[in-house]
N, CA, C and O atoms as a Maestro MAE file, in Angstrom:
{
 s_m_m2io_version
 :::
 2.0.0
}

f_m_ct {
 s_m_title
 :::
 protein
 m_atom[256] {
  # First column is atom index #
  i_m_mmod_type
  r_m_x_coord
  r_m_y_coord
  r_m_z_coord
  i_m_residue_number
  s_m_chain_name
  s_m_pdb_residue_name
  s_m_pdb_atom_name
  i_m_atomic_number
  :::
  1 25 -16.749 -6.190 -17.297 1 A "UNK " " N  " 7
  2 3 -17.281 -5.646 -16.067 1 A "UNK " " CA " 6
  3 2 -16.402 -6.052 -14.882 1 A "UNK " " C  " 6
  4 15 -16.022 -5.155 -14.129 1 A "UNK " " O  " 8
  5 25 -15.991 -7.502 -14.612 2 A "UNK " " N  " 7
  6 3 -15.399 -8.112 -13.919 2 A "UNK " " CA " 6
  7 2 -14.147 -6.987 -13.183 2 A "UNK " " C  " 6
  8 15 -13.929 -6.497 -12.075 2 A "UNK " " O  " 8
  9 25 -13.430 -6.953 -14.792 3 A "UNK " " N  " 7
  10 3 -12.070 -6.160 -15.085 3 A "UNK " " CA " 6
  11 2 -12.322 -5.334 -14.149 3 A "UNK " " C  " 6
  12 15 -12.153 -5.473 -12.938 3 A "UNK " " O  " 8
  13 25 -12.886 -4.138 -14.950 4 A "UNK " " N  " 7
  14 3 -13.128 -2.811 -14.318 4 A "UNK " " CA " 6
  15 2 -13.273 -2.750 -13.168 4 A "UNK " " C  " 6
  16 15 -12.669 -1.826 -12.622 4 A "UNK " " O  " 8
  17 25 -14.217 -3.785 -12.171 5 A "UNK " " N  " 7
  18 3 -14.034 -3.752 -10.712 5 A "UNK " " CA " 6
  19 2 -12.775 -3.927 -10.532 5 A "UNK " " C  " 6
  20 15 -12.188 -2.904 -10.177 5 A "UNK " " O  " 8
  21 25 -11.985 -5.084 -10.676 6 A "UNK " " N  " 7
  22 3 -10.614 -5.137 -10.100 6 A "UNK " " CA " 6
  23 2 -9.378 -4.498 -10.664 6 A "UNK " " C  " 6
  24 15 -8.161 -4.661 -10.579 6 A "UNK " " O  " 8
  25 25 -10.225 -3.695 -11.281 7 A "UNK " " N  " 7
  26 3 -9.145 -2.536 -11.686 7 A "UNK " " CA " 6
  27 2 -9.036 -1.188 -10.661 7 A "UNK " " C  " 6
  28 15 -8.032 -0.755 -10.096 7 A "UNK " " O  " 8
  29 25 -10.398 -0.692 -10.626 8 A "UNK " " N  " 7
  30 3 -11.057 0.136 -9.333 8 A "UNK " " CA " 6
  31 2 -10.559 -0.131 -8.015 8 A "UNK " " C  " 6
  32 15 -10.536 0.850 -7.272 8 A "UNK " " O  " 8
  33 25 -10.060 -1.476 -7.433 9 A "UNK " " N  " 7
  34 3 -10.073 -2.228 -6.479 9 A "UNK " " CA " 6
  35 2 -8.608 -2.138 -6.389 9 A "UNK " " C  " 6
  36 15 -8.174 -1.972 -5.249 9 A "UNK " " O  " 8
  37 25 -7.914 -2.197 -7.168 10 A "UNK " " N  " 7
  38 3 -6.597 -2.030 -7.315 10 A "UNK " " CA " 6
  39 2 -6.353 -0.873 -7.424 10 A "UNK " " C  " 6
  40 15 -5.456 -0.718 -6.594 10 A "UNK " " O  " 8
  41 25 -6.591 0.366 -8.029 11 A "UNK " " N  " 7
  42 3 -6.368 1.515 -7.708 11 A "UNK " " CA " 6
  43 2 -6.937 2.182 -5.982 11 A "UNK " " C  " 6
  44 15 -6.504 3.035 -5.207 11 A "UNK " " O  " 8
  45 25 -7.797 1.487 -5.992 12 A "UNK " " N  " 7
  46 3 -7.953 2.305 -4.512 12 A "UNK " " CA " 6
  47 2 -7.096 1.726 -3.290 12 A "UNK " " C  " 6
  48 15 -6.928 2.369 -2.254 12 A "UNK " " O  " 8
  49 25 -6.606 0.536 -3.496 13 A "UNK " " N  " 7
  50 3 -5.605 -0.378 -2.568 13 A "UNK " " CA " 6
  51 2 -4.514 0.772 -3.021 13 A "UNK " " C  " 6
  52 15 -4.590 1.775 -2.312 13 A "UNK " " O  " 8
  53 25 -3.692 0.822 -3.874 14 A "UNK " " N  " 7
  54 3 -2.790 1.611 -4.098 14 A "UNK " " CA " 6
  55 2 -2.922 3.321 -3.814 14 A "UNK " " C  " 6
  56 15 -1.896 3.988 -3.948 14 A "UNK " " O  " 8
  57 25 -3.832 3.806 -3.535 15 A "UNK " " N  " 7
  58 3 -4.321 5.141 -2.926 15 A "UNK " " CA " 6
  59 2 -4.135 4.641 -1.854 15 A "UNK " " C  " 6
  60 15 -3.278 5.430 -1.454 15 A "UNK " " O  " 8
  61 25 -4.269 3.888 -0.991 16 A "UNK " " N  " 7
  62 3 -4.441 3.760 0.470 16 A "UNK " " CA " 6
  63 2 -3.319 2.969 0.789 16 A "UNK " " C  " 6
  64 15 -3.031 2.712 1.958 16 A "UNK " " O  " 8
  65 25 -2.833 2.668 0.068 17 A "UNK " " N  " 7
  66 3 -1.071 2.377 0.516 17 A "UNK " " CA " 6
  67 2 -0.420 3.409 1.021 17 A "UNK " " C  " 6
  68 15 -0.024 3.733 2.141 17 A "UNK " " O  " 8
  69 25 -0.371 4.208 -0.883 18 A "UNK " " N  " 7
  70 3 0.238 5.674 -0.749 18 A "UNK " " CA " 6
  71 2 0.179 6.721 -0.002 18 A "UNK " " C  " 6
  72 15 0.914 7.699 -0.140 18 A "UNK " " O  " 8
  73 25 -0.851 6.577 0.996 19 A "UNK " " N  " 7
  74 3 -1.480 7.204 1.847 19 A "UNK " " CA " 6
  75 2 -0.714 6.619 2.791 19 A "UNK " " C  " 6
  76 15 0.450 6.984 2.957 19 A "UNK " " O  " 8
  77 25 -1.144 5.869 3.350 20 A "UNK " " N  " 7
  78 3 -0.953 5.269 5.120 20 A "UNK " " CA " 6
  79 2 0.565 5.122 4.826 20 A "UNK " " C  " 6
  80 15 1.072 5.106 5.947 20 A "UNK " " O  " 8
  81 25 1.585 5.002 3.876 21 A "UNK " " N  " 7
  82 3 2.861 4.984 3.906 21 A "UNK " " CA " 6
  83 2 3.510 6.624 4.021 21 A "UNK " " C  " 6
  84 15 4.432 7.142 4.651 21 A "UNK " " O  " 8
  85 25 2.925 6.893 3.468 22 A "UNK " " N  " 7
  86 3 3.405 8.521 3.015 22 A "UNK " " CA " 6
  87 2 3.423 9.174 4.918 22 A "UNK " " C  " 6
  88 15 4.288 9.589 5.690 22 A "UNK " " O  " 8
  89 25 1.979 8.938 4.967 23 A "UNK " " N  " 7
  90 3 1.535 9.711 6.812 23 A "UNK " " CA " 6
  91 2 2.634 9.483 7.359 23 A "UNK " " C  " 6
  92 15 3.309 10.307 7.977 23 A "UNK " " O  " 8
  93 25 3.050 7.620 7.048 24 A "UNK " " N  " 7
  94 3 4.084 7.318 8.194 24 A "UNK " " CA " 6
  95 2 5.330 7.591 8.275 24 A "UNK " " C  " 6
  96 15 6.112 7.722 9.216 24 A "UNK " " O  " 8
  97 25 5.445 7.690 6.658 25 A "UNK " " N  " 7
  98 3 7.105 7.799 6.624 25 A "UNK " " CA " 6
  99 2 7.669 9.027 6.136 25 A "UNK " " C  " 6
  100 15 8.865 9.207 6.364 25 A "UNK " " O  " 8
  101 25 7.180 9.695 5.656 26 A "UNK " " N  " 7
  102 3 7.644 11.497 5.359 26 A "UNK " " CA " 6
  103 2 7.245 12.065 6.632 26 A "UNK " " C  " 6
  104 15 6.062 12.242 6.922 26 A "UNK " " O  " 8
  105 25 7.919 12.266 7.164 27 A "UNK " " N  " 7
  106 3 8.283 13.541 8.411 27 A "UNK " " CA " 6
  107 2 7.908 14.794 7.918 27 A "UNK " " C  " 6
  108 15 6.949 15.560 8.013 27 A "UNK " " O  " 8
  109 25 8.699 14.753 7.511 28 A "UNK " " N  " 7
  110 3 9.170 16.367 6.821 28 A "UNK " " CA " 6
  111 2 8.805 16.825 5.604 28 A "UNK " " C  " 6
  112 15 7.776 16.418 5.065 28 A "UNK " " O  " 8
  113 25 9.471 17.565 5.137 29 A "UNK " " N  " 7
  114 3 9.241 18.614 3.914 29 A "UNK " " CA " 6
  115 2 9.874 17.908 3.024 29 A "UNK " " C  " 6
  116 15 11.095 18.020 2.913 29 A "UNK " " O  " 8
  117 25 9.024 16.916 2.105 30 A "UNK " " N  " 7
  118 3 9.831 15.806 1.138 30 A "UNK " " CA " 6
  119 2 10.702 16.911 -0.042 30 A "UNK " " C  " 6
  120 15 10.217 17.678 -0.874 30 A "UNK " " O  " 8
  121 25 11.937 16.658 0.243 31 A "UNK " " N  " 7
  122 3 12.980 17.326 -0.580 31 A "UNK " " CA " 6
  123 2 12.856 16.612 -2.745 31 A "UNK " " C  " 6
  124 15 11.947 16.005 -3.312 31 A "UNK " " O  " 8
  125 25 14.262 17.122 -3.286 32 A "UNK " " N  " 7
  126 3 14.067 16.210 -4.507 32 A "UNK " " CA " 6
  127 2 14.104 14.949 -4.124 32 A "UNK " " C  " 6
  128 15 13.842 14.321 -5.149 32 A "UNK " " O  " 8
  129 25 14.284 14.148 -3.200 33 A "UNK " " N  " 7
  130 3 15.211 12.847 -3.218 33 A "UNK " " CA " 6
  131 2 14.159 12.712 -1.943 33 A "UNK " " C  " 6
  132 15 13.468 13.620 -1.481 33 A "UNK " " O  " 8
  133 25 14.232 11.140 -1.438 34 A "UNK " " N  " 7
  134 3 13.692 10.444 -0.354 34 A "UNK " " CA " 6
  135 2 15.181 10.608 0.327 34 A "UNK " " C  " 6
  136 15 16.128 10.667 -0.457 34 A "UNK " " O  " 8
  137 25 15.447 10.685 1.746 35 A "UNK " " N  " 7
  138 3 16.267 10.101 2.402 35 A "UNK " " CA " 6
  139 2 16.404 8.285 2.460 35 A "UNK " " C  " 6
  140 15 15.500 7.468 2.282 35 A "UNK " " O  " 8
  141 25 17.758 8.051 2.751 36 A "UNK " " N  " 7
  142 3 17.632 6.604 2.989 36 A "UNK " " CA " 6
  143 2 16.627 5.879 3.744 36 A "UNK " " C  " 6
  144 15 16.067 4.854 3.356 36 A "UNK " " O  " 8
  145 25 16.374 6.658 5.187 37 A "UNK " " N  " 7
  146 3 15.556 6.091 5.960 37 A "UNK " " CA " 6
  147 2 14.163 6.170 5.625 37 A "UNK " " C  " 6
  148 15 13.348 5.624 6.368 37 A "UNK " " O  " 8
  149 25 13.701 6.931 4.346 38 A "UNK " " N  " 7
  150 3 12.031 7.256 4.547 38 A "UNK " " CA " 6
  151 2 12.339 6.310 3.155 38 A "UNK " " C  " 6
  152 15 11.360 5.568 3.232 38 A "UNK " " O  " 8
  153 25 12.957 5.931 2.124 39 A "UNK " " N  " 7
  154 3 13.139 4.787 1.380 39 A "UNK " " CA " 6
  155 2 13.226 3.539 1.536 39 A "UNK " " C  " 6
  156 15 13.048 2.681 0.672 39 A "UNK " " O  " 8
  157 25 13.565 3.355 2.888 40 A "UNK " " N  " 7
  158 3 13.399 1.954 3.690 40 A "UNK " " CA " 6
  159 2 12.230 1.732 4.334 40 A "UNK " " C  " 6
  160 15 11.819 0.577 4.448 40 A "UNK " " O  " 8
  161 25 11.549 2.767 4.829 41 A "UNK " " N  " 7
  162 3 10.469 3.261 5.650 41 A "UNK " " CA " 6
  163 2 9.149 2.568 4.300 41 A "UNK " " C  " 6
  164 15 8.374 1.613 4.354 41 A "UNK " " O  " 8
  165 25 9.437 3.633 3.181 42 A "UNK " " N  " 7
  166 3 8.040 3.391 2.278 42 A "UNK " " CA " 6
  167 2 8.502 1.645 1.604 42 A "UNK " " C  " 6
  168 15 7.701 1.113 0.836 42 A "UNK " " O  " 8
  169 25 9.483 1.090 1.888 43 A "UNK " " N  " 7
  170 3 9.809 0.117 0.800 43 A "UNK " " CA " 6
  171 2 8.783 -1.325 1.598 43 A "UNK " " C  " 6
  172 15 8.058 -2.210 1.144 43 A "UNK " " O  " 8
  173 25 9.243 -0.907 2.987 44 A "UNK " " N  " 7
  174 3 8.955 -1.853 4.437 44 A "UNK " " CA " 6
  175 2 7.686 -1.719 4.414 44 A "UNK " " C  " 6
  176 15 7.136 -2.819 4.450 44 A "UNK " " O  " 8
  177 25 6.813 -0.656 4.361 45 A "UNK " " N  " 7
  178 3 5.361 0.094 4.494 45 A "UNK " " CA " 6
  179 2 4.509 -0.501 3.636 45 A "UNK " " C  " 6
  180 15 3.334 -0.718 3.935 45 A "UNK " " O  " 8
  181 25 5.053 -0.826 2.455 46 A "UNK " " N  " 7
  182 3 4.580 -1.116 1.025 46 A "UNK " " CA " 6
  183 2 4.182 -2.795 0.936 46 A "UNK " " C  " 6
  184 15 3.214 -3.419 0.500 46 A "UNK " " O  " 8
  185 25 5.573 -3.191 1.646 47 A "UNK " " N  " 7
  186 3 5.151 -4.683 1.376 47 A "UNK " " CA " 6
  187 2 4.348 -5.049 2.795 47 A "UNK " " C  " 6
  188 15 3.266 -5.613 2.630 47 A "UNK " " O  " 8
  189 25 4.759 -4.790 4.168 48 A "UNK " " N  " 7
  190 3 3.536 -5.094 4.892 48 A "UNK " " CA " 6
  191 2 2.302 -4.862 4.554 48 A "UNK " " C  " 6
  192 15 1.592 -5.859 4.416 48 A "UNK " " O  " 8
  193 25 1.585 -3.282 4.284 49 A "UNK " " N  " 7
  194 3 0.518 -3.435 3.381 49 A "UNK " " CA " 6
  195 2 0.401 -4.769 2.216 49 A "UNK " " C  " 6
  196 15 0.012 -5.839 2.685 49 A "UNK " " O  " 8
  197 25 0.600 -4.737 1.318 50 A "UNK " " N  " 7
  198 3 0.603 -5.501 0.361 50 A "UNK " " CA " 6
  199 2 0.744 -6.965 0.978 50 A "UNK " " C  " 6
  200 15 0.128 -7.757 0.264 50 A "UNK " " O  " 8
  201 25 1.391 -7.626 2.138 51 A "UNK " " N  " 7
  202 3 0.945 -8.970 2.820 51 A "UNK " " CA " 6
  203 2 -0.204 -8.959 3.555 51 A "UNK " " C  " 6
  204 15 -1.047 -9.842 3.399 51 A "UNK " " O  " 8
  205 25 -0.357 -7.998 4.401 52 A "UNK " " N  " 7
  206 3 -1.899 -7.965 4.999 52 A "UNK " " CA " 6
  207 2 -2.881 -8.296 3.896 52 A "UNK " " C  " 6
  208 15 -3.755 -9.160 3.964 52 A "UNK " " O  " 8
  209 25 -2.594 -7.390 2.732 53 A "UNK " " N  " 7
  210 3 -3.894 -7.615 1.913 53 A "UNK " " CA " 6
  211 2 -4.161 -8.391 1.450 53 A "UNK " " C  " 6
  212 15 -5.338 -8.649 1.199 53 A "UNK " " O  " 8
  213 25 -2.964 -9.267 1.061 54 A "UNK " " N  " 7
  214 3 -2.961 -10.653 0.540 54 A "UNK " " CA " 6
  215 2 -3.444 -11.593 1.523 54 A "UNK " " C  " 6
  216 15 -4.077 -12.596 1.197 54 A "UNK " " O  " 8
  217 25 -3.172 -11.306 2.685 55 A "UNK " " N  " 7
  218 3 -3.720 -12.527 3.885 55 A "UNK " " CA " 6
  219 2 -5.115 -12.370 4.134 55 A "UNK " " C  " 6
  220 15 -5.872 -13.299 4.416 55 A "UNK " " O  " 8
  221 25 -5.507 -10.899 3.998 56 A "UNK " " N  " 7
  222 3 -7.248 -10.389 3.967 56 A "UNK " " CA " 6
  223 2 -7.846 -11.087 3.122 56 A "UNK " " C  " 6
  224 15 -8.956 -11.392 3.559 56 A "UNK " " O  " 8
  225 25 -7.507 -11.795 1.369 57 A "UNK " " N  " 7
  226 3 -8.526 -11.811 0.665 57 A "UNK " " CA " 6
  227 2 -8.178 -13.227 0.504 57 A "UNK " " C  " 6
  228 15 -8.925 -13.703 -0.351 57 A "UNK " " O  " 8
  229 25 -7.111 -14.368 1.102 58 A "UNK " " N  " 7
  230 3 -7.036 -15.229 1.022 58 A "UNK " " CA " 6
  231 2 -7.662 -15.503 2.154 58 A "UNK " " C  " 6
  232 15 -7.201 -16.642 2.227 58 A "UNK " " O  " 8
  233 25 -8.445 -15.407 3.272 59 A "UNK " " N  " 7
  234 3 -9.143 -15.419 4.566 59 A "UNK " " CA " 6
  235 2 -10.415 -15.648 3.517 59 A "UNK " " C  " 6
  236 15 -10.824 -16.741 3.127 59 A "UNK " " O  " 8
  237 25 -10.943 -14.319 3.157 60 A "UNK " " N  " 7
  238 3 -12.233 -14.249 2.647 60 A "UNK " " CA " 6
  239 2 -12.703 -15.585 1.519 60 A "UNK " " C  " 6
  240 15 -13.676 -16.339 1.534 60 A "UNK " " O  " 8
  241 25 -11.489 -15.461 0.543 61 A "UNK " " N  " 7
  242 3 -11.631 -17.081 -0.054 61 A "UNK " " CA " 6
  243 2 -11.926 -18.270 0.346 61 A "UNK " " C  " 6
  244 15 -12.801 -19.014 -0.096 61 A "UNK " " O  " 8
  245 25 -11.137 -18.464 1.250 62 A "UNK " " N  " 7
  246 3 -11.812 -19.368 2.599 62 A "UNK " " CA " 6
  247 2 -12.719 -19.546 3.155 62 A "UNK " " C  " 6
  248 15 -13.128 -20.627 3.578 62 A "UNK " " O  " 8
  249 25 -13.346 -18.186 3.283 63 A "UNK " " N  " 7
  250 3 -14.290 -19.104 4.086 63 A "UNK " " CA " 6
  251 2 -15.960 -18.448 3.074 63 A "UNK " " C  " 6
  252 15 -16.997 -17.969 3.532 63 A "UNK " " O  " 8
  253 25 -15.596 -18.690 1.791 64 A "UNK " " N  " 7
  254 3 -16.564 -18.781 0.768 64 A "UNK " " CA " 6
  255 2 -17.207 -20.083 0.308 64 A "UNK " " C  " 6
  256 15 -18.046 -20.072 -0.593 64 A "UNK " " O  " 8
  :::
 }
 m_bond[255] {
  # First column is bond index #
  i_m_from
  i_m_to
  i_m_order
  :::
  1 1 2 1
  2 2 3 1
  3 3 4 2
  4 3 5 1
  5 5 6 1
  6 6 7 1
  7 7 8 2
  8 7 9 1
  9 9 10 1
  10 10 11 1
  11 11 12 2
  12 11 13 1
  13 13 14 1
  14 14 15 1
  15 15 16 2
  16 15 17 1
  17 17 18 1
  18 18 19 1
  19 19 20 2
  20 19 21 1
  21 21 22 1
  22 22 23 1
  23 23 24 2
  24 23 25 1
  25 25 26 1
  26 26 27 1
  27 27 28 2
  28 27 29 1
  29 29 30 1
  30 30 31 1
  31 31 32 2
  32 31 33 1
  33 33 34 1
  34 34 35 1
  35 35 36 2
  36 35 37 1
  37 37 38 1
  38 38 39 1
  39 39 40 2
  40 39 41 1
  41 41 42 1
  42 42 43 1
  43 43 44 2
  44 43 45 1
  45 45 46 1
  46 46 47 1
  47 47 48 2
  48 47 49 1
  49 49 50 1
  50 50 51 1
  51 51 52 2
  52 51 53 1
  53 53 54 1
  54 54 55 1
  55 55 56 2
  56 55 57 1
  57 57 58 1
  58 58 59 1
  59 59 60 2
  60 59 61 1
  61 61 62 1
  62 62 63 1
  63 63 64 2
  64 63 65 1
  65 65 66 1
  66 66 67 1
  67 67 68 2
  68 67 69 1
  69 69 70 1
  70 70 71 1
  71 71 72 2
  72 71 73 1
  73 73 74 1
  74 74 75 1
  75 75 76 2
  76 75 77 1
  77 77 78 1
  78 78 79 1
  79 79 80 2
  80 79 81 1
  81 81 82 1
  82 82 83 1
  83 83 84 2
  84 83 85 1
  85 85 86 1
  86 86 87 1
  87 87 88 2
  88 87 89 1
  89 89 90 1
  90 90 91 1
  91 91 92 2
  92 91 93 1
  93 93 94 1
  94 94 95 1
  95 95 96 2
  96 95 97 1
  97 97 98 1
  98 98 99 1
  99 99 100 2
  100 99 101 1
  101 101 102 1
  102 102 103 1
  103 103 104 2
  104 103 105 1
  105 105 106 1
  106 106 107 1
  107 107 108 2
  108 107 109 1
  109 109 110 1
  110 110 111 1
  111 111 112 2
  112 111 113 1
  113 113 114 1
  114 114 115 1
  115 115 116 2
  116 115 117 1
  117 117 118 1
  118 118 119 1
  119 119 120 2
  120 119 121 1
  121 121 122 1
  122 122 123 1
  123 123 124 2
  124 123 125 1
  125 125 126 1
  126 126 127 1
  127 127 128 2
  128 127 129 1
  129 129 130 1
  130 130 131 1
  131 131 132 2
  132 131 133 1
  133 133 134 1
  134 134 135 1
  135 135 136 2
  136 135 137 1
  137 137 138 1
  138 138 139 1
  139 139 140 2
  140 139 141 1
  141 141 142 1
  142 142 143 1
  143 143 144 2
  144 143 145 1
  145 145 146 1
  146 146 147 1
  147 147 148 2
  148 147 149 1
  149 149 150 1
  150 150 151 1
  151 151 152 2
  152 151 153 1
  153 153 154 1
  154 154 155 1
  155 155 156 2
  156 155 157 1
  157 157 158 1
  158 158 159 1
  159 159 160 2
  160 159 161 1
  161 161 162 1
  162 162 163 1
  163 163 164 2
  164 163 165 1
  165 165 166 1
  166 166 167 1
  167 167 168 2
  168 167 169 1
  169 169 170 1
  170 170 171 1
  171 171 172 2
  172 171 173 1
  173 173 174 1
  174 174 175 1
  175 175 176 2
  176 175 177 1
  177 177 178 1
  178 178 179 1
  179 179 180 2
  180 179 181 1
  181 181 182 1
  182 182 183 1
  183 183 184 2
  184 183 185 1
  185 185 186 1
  186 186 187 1
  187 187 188 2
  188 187 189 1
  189 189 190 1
  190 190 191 1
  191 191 192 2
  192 191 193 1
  193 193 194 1
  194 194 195 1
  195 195 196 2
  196 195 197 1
  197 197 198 1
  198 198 199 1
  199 199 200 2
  200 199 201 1
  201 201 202 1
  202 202 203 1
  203 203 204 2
  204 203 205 1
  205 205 206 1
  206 206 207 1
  207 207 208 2
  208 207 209 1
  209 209 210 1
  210 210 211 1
  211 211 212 2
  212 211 213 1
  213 213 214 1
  214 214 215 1
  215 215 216 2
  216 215 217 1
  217 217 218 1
  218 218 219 1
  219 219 220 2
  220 219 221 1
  221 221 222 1
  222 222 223 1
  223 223 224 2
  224 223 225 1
  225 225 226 1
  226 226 227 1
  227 227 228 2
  228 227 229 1
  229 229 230 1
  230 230 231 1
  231 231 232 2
  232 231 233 1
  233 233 234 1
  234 234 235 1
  235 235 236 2
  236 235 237 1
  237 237 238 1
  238 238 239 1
  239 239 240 2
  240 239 241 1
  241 241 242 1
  242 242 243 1
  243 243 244 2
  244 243 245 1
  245 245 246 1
  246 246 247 1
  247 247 248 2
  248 247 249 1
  249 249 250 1
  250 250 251 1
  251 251 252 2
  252 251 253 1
  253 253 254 1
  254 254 255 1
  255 255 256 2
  :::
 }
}
């Protein structure tokens, strides 16, 4: 049961990455290929997300 939540929990973090990175960093009409800059854009996008979230649930640990 455990699993399955933080499996759920992890897929929807990763929907809402893919999301709020995508809004920010595709401009345009995504071709075959990323440009350099929207590859730096989603790479940068990805890990700030991914530290926020880590600083979000190490907060919440805290103060459990």
């Amino acid at each position: 049961m455990q699993q399955e939540k933080e499996r759920a929990m992890a897929n929807e973090m990763i929907a809402k990455l893919t999301s709020a990175c995508w809004d920010k960093c595709i401009t345009g009409t995504p071709g075959s290929k990323f440009s350099s800059g929207e590859s730096s854009c989603l790479s940068n996008c990805a890990q700030r997300y991914l530290d926020m979230s880590m600083m979000i649930v190490k907060r919440f640990q805290s103060m459990q």
